[in-house]
C-alpha positions as CSV (number, residue, x, y, z in Angstrom):
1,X,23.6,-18.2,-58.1
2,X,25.1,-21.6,-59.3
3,X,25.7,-24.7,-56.3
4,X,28.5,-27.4,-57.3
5,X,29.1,-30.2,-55.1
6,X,33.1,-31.4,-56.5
7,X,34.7,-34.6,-55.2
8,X,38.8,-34.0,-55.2
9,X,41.5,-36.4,-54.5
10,X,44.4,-35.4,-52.7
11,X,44.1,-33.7,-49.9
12,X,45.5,-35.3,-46.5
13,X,45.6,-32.1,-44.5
14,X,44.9,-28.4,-43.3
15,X,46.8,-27.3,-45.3
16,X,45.9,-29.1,-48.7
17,X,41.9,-27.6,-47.9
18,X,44.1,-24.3,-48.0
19,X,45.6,-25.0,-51.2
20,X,42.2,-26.4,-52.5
21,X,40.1,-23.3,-51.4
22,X,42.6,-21.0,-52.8
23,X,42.5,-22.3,-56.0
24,X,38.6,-22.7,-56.4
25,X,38.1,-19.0,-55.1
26,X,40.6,-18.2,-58.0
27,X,38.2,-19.3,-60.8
28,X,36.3,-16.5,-62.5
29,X,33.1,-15.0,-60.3
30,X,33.1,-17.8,-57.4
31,X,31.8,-16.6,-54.1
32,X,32.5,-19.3,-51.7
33,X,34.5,-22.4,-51.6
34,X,33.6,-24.6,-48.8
35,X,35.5,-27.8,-48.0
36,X,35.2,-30.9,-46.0
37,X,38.3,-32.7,-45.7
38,X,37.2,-36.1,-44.5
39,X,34.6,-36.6,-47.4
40,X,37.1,-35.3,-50.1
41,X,33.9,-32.6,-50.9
42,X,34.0,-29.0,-51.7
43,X,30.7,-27.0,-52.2
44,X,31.1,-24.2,-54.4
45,X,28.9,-21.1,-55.3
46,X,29.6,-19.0,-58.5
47,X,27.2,-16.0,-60.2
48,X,28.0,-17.9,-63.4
49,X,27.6,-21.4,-65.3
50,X,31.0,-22.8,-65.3
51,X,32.2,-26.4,-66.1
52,X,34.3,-29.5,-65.1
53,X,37.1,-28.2,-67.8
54,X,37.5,-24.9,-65.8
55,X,37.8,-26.5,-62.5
56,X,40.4,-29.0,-64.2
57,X,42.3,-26.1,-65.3
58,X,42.4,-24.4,-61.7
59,X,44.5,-27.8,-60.9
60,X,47.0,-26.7,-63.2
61,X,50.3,-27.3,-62.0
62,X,49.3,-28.8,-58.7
63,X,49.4,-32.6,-59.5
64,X,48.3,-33.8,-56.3
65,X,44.9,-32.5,-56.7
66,X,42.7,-34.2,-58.8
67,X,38.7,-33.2,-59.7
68,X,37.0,-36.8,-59.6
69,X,33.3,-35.9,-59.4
70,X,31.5,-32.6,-60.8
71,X,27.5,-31.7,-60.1
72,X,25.6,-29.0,-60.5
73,X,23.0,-28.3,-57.6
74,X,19.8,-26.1,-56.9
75,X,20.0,-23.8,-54.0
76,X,17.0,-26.4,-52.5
77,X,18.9,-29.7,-53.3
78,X,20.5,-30.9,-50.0
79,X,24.3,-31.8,-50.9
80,X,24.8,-35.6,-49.8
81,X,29.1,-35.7,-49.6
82,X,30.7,-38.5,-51.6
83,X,32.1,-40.8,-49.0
84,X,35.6,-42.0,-50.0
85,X,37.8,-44.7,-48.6
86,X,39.7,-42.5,-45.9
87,X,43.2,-42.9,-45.6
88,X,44.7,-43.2,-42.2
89,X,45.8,-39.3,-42.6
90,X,42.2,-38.5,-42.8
91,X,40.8,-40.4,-40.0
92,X,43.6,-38.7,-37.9
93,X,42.5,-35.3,-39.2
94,X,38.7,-35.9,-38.3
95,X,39.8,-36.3,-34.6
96,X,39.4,-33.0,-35.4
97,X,36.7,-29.8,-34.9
98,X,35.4,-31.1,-38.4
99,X,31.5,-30.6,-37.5
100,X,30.4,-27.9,-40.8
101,X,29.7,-24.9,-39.7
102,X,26.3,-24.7,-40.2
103,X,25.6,-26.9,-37.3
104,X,27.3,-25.5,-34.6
105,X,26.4,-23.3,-31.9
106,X,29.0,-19.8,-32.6
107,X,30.5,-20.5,-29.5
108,X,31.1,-23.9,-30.0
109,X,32.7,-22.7,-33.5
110,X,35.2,-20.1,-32.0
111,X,35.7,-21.6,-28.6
112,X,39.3,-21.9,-29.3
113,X,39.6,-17.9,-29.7
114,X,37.0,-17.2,-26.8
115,X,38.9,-19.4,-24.6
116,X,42.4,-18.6,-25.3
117,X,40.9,-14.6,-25.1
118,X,39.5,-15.2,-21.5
119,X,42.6,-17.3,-20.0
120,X,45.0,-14.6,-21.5
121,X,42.9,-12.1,-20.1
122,X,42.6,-13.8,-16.7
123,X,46.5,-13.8,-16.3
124,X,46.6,-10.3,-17.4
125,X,44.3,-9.2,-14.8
126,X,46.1,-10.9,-12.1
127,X,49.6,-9.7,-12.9
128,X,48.5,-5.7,-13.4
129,X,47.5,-6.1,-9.4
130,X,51.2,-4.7,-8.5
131,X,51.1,-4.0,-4.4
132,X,47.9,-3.4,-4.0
133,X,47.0,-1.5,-7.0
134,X,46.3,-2.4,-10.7
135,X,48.5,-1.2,-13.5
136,X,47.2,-0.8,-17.3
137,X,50.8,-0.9,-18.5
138,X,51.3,-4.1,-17.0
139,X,47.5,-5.6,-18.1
140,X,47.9,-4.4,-21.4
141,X,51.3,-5.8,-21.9
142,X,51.2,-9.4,-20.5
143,X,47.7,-9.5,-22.9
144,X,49.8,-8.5,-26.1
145,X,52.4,-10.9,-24.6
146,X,50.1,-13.3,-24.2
147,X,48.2,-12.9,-27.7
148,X,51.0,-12.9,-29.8
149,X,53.0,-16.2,-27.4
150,X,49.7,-18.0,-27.9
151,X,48.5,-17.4,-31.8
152,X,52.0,-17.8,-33.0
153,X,52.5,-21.1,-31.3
154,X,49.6,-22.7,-33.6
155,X,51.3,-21.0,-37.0
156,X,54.5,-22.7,-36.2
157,X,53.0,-26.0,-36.1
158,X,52.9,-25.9,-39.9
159,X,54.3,-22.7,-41.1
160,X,53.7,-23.6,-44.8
161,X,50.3,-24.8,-44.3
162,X,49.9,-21.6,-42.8
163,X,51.3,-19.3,-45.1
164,X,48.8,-21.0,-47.8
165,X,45.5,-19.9,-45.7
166,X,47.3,-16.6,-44.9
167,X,47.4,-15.7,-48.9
168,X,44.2,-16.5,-49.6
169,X,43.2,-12.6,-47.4
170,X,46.5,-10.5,-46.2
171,X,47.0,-7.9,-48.8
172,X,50.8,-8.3,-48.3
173,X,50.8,-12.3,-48.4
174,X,49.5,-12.2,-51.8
175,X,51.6,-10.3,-53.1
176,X,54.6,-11.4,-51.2
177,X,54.2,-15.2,-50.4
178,X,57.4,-15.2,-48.0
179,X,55.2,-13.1,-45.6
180,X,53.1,-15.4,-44.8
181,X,56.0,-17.8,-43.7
182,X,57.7,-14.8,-41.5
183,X,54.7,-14.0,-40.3
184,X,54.6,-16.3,-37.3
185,X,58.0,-15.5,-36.1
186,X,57.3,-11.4,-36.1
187,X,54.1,-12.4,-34.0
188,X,56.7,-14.6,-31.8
189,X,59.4,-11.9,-31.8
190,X,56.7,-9.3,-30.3
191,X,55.3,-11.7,-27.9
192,X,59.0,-12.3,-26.5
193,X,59.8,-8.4,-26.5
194,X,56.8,-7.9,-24.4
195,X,57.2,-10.4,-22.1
196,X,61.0,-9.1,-21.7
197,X,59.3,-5.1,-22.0
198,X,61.7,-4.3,-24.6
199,X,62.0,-1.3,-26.5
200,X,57.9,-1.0,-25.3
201,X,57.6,2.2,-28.0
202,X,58.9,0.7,-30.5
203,X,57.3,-2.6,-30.2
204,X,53.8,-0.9,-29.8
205,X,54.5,0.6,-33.3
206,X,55.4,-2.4,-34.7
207,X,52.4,-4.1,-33.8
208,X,49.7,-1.3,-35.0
209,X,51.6,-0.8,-38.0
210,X,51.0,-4.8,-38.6
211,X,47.5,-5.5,-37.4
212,X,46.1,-2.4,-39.0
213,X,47.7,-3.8,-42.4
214,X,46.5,-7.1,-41.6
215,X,42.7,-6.1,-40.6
216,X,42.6,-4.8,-44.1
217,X,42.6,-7.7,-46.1
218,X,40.1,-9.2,-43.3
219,X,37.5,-6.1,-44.0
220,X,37.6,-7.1,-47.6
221,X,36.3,-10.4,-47.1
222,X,34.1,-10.2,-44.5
223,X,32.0,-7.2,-46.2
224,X,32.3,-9.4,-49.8
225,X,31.2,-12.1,-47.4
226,X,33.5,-14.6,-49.2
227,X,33.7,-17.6,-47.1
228,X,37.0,-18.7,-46.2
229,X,38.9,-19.8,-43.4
230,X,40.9,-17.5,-41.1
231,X,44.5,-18.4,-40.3
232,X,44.5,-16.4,-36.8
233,X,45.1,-20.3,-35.3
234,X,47.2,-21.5,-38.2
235,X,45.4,-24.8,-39.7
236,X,44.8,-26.9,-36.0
237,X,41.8,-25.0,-35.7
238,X,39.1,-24.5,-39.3
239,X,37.7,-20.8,-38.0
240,X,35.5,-19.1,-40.4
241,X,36.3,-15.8,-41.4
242,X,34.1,-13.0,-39.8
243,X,33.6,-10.1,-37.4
244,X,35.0,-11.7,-34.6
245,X,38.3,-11.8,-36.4
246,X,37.8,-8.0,-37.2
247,X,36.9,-7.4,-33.4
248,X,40.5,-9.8,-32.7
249,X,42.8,-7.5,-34.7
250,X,41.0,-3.9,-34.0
251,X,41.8,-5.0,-29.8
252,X,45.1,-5.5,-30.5
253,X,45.2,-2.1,-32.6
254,X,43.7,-0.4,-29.8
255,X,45.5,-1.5,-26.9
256,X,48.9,-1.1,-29.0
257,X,47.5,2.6,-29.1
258,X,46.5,3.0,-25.6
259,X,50.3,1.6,-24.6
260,X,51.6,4.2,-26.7
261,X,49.8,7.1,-24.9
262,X,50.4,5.5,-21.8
263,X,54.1,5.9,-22.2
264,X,54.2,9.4,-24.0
């Protein structure tokens, strides 16, 4: 395995790292691209040698970006990041959850899910107590109403920045890039439907059909153990992909099933 700590110019935002990691992961045999915005660093790990002319040439046609510094590291040598001069975009960005990974807690790192999972399921629980007893219909759809409301609030913050970290996984965004941008309202349109208990059949389809196309492309990276960043939060939040997002999707596939048994 080959370590290369790069220094790249450019990138202002969430959704330039997503532009950035997509393009590293794109060169020949990488494994992981990891990048921290505020020191302008990327640490990437390939099974073979490659050089500063093939990172260069993953820039291609994306002017902005621009490769400044190239090393090669041991598995043993602790990367030190290159410390620019930030601009005032980047000091607003590390206002930000920009801790690495590595040295958080993994509830500190997916707090934002756990917590938007428990207050979603709190109101849930509350409103299926209807006169005195509790209703599944009603839990399980003010939680889908809640899940979609919620997650497709953060993707509309920055739907292109979105629809950049959403290609790097979804089978259909790669394929399709104008998925990725139409992704956020389909969440948005489901969370309304449910709220409003429209067509309740229909929409049920809708969503198993979806999630189990999107849980696809999140199996293949989490068993090649690529790491990238999931776009379940758009780009406020930098969530690692992994089993938790698996776990995310397969509960919404399951409770879209159980609402279509309850209501055969």
């Amino acid at each position: 395995m080959y370590t290369y700590t790069l220094q790249i110019s450019g990138m202002t935002c969430g959704g330039c790292v997503a532009t950035v990691q997509r393009l590293l992961l794109a060169v020949r045999d990488t494994v992981s691209a990891e990048i921290d915005l505020v020191s302008a660093t990327a640490k990437m790990r390939t099974v073979r040698a490659i050089d500063r002319e093939e990172i260069t040439r993953a820039f291609a046609g994306h002017s902005k970006y621009a490769l400044v510094a190239f090393e090669e590291l041991s598995e043993e040598v602790v990367s030190l990041p290159i410390l620019p001069i930030l601009t005032p975009s980047a000091e607003s960005v590390k206002s930000m959850s920009d801790t690495p990974e590595h040295t958080r807690s993994w509830f500190n790192t997916y707090k934002p899910v756990l917590l938007i999972f428990a207050l979603v399921g709190t109101v849930s629980l509350i409103l299926g107590v209807e006169q005195g007893m509790f209703s599944w219909m009603t839990f399980l759809r003010v939680f889908m109403a809640g899940f979609f409301l919620v997650f497709s609030f953060f993707k509309l913050l920055d739907i292109s920045a979105f629809a950049e970290s959403y290609a790097m996984y979804d089978i259909v965004a790669k394929r399709f890039p104008v998925w990725g941008k139409m992704y956020p309202f389909v969440e948005l349109g489901l969370g309304l439907a449910f709220v409003a208990d429209i067509a309740p059949v229909a929409m049920n389809w809708i969503t198993l059909i979806v999630m189990s196309v999107s849980i696809v492309g999140v199996l293949q990276q989490v068993l090649n153990k690529r790491a990238i960043r999931c776009a379940c939060l758009g780009t406020v939040f930098q969530l690692p992909m992994s089993t938790i997002t698996i776990i995310e999707d397969g509960l919404m596939i399951v409770m879209s099933i159980g609402m279509i048994i309850l209501h055969s």
